[in-house]
C-alpha positions in Angstrom: 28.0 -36.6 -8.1 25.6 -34.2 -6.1 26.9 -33.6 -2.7 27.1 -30.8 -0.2 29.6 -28.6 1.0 30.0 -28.1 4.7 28.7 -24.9 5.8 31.5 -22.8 7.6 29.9 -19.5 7.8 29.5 -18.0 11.4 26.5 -16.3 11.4 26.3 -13.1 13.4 23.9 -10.3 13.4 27.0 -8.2 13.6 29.4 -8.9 10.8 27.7 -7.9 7.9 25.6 -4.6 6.7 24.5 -6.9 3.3 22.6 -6.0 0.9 19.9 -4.4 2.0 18.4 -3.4 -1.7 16.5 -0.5 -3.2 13.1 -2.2 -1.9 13.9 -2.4 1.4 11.7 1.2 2.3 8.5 -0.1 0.0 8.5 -3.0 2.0 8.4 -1.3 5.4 5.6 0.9 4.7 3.7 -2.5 3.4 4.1 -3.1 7.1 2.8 -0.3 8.7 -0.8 -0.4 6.4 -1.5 -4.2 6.4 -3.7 -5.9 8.5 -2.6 -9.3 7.6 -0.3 -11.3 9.9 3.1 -10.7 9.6 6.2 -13.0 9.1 9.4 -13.0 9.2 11.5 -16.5 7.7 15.5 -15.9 8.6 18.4 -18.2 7.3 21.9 -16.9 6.8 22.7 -15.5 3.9 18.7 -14.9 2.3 19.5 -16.0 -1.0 17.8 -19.2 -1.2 15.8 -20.8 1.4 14.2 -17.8 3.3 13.7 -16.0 -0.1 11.6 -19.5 -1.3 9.9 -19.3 2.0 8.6 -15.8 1.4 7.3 -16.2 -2.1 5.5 -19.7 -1.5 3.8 -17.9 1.7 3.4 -15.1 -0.8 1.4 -17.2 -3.3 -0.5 -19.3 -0.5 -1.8 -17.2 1.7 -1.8 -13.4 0.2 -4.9 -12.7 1.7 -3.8 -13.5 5.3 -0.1 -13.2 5.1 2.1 -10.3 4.5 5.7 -12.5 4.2 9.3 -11.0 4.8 12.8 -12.8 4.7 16.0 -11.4 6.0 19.5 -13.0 6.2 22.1 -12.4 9.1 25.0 -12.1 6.3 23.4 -11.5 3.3 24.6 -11.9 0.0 22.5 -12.1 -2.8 19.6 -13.9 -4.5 20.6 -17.4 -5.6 19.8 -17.8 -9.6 18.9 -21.6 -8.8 16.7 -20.0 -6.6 14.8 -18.1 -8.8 14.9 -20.4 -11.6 13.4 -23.0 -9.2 10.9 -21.0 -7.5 9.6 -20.0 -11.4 9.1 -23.4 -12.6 6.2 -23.3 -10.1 4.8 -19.8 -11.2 6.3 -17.9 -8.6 8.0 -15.0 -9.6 10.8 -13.9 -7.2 13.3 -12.3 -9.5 12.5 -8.8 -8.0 14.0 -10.2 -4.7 16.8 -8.5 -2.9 18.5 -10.0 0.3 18.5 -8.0 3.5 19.8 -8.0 6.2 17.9 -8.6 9.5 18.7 -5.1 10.7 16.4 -3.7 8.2 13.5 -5.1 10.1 14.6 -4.6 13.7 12.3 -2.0 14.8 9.3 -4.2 13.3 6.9 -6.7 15.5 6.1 -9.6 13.4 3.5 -12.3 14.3 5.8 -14.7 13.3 9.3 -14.9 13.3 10.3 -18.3 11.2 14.4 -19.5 11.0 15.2 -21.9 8.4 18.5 -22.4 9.1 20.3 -24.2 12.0 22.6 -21.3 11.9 20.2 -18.9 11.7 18.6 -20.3 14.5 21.6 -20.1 16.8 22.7 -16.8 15.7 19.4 -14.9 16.3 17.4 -16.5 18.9 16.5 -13.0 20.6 15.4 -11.5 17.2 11.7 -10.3 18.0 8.5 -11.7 17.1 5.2 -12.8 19.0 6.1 -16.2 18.2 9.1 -17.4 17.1 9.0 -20.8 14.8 12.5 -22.6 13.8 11.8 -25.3 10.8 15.4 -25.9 9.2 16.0 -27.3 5.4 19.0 -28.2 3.5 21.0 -25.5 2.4 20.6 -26.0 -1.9 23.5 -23.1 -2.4 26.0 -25.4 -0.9 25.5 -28.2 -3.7 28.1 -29.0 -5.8 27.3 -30.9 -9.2 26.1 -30.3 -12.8 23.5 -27.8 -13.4 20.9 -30.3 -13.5 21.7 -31.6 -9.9 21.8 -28.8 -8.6 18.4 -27.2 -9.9 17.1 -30.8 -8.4 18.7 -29.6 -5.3 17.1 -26.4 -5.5 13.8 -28.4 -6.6 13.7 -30.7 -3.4 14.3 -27.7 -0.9 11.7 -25.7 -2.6 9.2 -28.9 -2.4 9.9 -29.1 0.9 9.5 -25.6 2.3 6.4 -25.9 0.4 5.3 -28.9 2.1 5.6 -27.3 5.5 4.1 -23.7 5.0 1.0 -25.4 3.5 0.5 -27.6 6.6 2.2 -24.9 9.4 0.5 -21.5 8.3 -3.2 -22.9 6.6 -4.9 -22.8 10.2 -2.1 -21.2 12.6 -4.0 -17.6 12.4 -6.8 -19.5 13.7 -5.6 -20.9 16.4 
């Protein structure tokens, strides 16, 4: 039976140096030559839910968008999430997680948490306007493979869902 575990992590900006990966410096010069908007999604550990937020924004909007996703603790890419996000053609498997730190001295247009953790742990994290839209957490399901890849299926659905709607007009506004 699919449930979800409760999620006991404390997130603070402080406790954890992550893994901040080897394309951490490619991405930040991305930022200094792009003239797209910028974004920023943040949920606690960046291995599943901000990481699906920045491919699907990725593969929307790459002419408008230049997406980003950090974690306050992160760990590391959730398989499921990959898996998931490449049943739809979107290829994250290059993905690292980062940590938020990596992006501190950046100004994003958008600042997007995903997480209700997230959300409380960094509400002073900069950005001209910051956005909090929280899903499920999918790494917390416990099940057989098949339920939790659904899991993974419905989150990713969802985050979907609301980029398309949230970020197709709001650089016109």
């Amino acid at each position: 039976m699919l449930r979800r575990d409760p999620f006991l992590v404390s997130c603070s900006i402080q406790v954890s140096s992550g893994f901040d990966g080897e394309n951490t410096e490619n991405e930040k010069k991305k930022m200094k030559d792009t003239k797209k908007k910028k974004v920023l999604f943040i949920c606690t550990h960046n291995s599943a839910r901000s990481q699906m937020a920045e491919g699907i924004l990725r593969a929307l909007y790459p002419e408008r968008y230049e997406a980003y996703s950090a974690g306050v603790e992160p760990t590391e890419v959730n398989p499921y999430t990959v898996k998931a996000m490449d049943e739809i053609g979107i290829d994250i498997s290059p993905h690292t997680a980062k940590n938020i730190k990596v992006f501190i001295d950046e100004i994003f247009d958008y600042v997007v948490t995903v997480c209700d953790q997230a959300k409380e742990s960094c509400p002073f994290f900069p950005g001209k306007k910051v956005i909090h839209k929280g899903f499920p957490d999918p790494s917390q399901l416990k099940g057989s493979e098949i339920e939790i890849l659904e899991g993974f299926r419905e989150t990713r659905d969802e985050i979907m869902t609301w980029i398309d709607g949230a970020f197709e007009d709001v650089d016109r506004e």
